[in-house]
LOKERO-519794 format. One record per residue (C-alpha): residue number from 1; residue in one letter; x, y, z. Coordinates in steps of 0.001 Angstrom, whole numbers. Example, Ala and Ser with C-alpha at 12.3 -4.5 7.8 and 13.67 -1.06 7.14 Angstrom:
<nodes>
NODE | 1 | A | 12300 | -4500 | 7800
NODE | 2 | S | 13670 | -1060 | 7140
</nodes>
This chain:
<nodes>
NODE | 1 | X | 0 | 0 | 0
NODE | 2 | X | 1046 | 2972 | -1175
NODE | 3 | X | 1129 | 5898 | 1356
NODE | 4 | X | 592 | 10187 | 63
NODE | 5 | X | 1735 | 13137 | 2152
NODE | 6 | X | -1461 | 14699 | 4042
NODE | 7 | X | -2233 | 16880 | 7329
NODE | 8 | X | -1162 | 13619 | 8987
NODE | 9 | X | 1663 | 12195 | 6764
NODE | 10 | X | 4990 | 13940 | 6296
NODE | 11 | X | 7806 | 12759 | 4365
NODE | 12 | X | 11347 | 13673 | 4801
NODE | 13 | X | 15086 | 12198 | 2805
NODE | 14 | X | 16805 | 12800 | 6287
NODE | 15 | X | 16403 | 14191 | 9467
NODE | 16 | X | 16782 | 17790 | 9211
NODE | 17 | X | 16709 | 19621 | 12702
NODE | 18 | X | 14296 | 22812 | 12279
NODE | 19 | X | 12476 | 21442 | 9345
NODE | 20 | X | 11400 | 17979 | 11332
NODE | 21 | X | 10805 | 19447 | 14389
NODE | 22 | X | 8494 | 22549 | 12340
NODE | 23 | X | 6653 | 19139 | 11132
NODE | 24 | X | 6473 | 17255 | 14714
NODE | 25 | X | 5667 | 20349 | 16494
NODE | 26 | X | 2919 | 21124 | 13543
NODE | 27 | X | 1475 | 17408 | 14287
NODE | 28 | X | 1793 | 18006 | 18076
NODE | 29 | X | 18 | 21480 | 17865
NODE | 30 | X | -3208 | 19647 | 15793
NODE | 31 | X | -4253 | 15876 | 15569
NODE | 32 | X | -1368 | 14228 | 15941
NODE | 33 | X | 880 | 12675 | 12558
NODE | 34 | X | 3406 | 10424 | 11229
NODE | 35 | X | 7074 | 11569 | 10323
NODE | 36 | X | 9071 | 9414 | 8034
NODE | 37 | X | 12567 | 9810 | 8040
NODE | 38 | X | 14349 | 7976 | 4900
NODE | 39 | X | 11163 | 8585 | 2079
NODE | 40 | X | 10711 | 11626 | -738
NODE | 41 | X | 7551 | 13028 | -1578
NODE | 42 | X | 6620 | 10234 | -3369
NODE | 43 | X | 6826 | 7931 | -220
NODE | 44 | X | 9961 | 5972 | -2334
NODE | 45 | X | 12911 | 4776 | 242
NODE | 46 | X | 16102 | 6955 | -723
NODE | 47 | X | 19371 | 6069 | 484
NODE | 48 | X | 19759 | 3907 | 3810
NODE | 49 | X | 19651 | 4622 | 7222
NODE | 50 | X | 21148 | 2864 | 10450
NODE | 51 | X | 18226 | 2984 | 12074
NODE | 52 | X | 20111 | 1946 | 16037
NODE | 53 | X | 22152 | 5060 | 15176
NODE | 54 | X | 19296 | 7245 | 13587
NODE | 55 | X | 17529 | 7000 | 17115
NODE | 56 | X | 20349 | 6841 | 19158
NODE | 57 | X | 21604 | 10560 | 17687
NODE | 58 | X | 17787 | 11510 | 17508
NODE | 59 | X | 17171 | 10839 | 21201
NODE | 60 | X | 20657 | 12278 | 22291
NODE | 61 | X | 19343 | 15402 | 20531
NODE | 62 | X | 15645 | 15631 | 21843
NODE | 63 | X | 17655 | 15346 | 25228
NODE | 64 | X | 20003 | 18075 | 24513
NODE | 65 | X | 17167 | 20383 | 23526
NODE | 66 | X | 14511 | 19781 | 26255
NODE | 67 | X | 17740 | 21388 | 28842
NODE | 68 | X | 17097 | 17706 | 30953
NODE | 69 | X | 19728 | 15161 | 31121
NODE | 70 | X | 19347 | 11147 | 30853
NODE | 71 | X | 19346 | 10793 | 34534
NODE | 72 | X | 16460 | 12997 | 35519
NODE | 73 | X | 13712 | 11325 | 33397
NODE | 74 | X | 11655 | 8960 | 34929
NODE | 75 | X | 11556 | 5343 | 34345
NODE | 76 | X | 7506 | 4297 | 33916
NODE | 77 | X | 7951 | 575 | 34835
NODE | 78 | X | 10366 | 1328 | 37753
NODE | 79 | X | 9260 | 896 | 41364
NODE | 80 | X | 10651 | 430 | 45209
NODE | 81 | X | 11320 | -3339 | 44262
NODE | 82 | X | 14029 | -2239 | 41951
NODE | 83 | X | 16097 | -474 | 44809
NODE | 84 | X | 18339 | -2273 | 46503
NODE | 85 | X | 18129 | -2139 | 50176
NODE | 86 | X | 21299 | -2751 | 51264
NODE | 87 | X | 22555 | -134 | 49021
NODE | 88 | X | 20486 | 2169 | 50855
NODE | 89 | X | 21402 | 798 | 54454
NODE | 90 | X | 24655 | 1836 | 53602
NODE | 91 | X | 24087 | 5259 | 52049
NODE | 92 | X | 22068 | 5887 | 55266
NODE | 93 | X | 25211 | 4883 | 57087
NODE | 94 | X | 27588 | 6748 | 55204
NODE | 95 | X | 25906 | 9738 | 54963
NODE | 96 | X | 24103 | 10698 | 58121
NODE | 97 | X | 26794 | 12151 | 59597
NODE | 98 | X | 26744 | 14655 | 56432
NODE | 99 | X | 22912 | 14905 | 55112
NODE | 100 | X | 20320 | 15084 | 57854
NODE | 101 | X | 17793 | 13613 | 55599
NODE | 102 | X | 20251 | 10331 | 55758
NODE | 103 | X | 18751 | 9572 | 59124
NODE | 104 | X | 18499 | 5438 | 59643
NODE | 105 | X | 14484 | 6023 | 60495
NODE | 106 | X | 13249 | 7670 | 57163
NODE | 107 | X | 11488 | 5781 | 54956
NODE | 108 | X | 12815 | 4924 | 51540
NODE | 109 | X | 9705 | 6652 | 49347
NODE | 110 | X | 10588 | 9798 | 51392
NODE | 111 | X | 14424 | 9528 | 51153
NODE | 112 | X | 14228 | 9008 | 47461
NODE | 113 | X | 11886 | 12056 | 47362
NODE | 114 | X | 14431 | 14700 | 49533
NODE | 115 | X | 17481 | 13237 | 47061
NODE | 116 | X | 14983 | 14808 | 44149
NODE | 117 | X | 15423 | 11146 | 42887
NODE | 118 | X | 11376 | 10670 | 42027
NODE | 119 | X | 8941 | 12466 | 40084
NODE | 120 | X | 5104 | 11815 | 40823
NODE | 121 | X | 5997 | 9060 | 42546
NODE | 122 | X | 7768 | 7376 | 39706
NODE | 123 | X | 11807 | 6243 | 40281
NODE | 124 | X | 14207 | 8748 | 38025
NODE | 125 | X | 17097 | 6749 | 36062
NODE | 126 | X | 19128 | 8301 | 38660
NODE | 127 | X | 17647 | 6332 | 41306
NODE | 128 | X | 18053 | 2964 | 39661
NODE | 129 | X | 21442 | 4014 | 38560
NODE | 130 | X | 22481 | 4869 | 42243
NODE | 131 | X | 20482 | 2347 | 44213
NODE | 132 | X | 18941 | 207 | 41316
NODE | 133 | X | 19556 | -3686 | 41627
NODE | 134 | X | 21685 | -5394 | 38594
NODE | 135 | X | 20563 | -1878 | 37123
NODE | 136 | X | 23102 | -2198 | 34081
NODE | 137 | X | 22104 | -6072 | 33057
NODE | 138 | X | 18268 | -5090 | 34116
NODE | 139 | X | 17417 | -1702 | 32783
NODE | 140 | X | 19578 | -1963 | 29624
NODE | 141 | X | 18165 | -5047 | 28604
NODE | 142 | X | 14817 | -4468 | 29104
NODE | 143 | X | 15274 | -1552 | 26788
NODE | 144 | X | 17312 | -1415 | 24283
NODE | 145 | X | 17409 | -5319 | 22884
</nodes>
């Protein structure tokens, strides 16, 4: 099947900063849209594109432009069973003599919430990076394969 450019269909040879995101914020501003990256105006593949790569730069670059780092976005299938507690027995241990809010008595949710490492309740990368069990095996491979 054979797809046309529309109000909802935009075709593009390569990703082109300003003129993509002109398109995505058009479709974000109205009902929503499809972006394809690799086609020309007749919807006819041109060239090839390394598509791990492609969204690997792309993401890096919606990153760099929203002024948040990887770290501070929050990770929607996450929860308190991914923490390690011993990780944060010790943290408590190591740190109370430094950060009040380190004290061996405070719960976890509210510990994670003072080290800004939540957001609505939901676990930040940096929190499973910091305190996250088998985070690298875990997170990554959920993921990204």
């Amino acid at each position: 099947m054979k797809l046309f450019e529309s109000d909802k269909i935009e075709f593009k040879t390569k990703w082109q900063d300003e003129s993509c995101l002109e398109t995505v914020s058009a479709f974000a501003n109205t009902h929503g849209g499809r972006l394809f990256i690799g086609l020309d105006d007749q919807s006819n593949p041109v060239g090839s594109i390394n598509t791990k790569k492609f969204l690997k730069d792309l993401t890096r670059f919606l990153i760099d432009r929203s002024g948040s780092s990887w770290d501070e976005y929050v990770v929607d299938d996450g929860n308190n069973n991914d923490i390690d507690l011993n990780t944060i027995k010790k943290f408590k241990l190591h740190a109370s003599a430094r950060l009040s809010i380190a004290d061996s008595k405070i719960s976890l949710d509210h510990l994670l919430e003072k080290l800004n490492l939540v957001t609505d309740k939901k676990l930040k990368r940096a929190a499973l990076l910091l305190f996250g069990i088998n985070f690298f095996s875990g997170y990554i491979d959920r993921r990204y394969h």
